[in-house]
N, C-alpha and C positions, 0 to 999 in steps of 0.2 A: 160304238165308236171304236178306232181302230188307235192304237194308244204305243207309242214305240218308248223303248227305257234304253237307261245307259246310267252303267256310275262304275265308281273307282271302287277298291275294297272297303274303304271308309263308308260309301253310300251304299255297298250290301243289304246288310242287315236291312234297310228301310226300305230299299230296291223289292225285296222280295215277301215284304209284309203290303206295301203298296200295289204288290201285281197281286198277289190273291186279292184285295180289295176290289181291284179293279174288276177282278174276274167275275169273284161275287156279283156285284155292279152290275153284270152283262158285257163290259166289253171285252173287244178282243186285244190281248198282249203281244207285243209282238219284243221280243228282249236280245238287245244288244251285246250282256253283257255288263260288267265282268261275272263272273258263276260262281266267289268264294268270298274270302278275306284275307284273301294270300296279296300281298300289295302289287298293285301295276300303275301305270300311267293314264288319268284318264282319257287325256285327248279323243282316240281312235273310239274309245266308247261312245261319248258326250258326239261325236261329228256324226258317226252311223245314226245314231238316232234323229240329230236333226235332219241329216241327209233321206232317212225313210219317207221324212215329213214334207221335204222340198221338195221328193219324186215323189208325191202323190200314194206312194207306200201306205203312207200311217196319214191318219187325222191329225195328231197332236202327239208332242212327244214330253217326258217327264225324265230328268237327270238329274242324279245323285252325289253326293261328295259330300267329306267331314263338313265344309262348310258351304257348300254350292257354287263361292265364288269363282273357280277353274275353271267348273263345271259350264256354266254359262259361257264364260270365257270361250271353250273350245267350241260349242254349241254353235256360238254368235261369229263363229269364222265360216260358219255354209253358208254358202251363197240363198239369201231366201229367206237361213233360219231367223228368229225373232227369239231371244233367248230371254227369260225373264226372272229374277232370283227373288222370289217369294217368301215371308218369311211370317204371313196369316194372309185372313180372309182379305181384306181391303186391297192389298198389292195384288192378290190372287186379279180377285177382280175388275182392279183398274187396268193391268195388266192385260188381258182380254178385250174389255171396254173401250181401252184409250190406246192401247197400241197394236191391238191384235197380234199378241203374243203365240206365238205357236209351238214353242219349246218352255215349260216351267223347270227350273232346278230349285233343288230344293238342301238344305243343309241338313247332314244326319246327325251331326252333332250339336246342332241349335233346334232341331224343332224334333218335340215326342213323336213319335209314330202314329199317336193317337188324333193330334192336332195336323198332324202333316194330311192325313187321312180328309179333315174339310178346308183344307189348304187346295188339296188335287180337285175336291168336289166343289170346290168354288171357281176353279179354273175351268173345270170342265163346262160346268155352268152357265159362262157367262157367254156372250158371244159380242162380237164386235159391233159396236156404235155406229160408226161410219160419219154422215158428217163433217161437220170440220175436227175431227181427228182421220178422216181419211185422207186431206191434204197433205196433211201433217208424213201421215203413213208414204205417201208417194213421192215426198220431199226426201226421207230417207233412203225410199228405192234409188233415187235418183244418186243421191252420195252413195250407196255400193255399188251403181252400176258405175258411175264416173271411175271407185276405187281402183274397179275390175276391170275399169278400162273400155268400155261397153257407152262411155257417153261421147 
């Protein structure tokens, strides 16, 4: 699986303990950024990565921040993305399950590295229900395409 990242300086540190995981794992990284701890904004980060994900770039993408809230935040302004802030296994997975989420953020100041680690492997994991959560899913298509002006 092809796995796109983004995080601010806050979300570093976990950003790059989560891409060797991944790697390990077999998949492929594909990394947005940011490359330090030197503080930036995450916006442009958090979009590129969704943005890989809505052009067909990347499978899935995973965004970082002291507390993820932003992070999602910026994520959930591409057109397409599905941004989902995780903060264990169950969200991981209903998240997937019930909304078919396609972006996880994840908080590096709330969740150890260790647990983030089957936070991402629950995400990965899961895959979409469909059903009557796929209504559900093409109700909300329909409110961002009306936003975008597209209905």
């Amino acid at each position: 699986m092809k796995i796109a990242l983004g995080a601010d300086h806050a979300g570093f540190p976990l950003k790059s303990e989560i891409a060797k995981h991944l790697i390990d794992l077999d998949h492929e990284v594909v990394d947005f950024g940011t490359d330090s701890e030197a503080s930036v904004d995450y916006p442009e980060f958090c979009a590129a990565a969704a943005r890989a994900v809505t052009r067909g770039e990347a499978d899935l993408a995973i965004v970082f921040g002291g507390s993820g809230q932003g992070e999602q935040i910026a994520a959930n302004k591409v057109h397409g993305a599905r941004a989902a802030l995780c903060f264990n296994e169950f969200t991981a997975r209903l998240a997937r399950s019930h909304n078919d989420a396609n972006v996880l953020a994840l908080g590096a100041r709330i969740i150890a590295p260790e647990f983030a680690k089957v936070i991402v492997e629950a995400f990965l994991a899961t895959d979409f229900e469909g059903g009557r959560h796929q209504r559900r899913l093409e109700q909300l298509t329909g409110i961002e395409q009306e936003e975008c002006g597209q209905a």
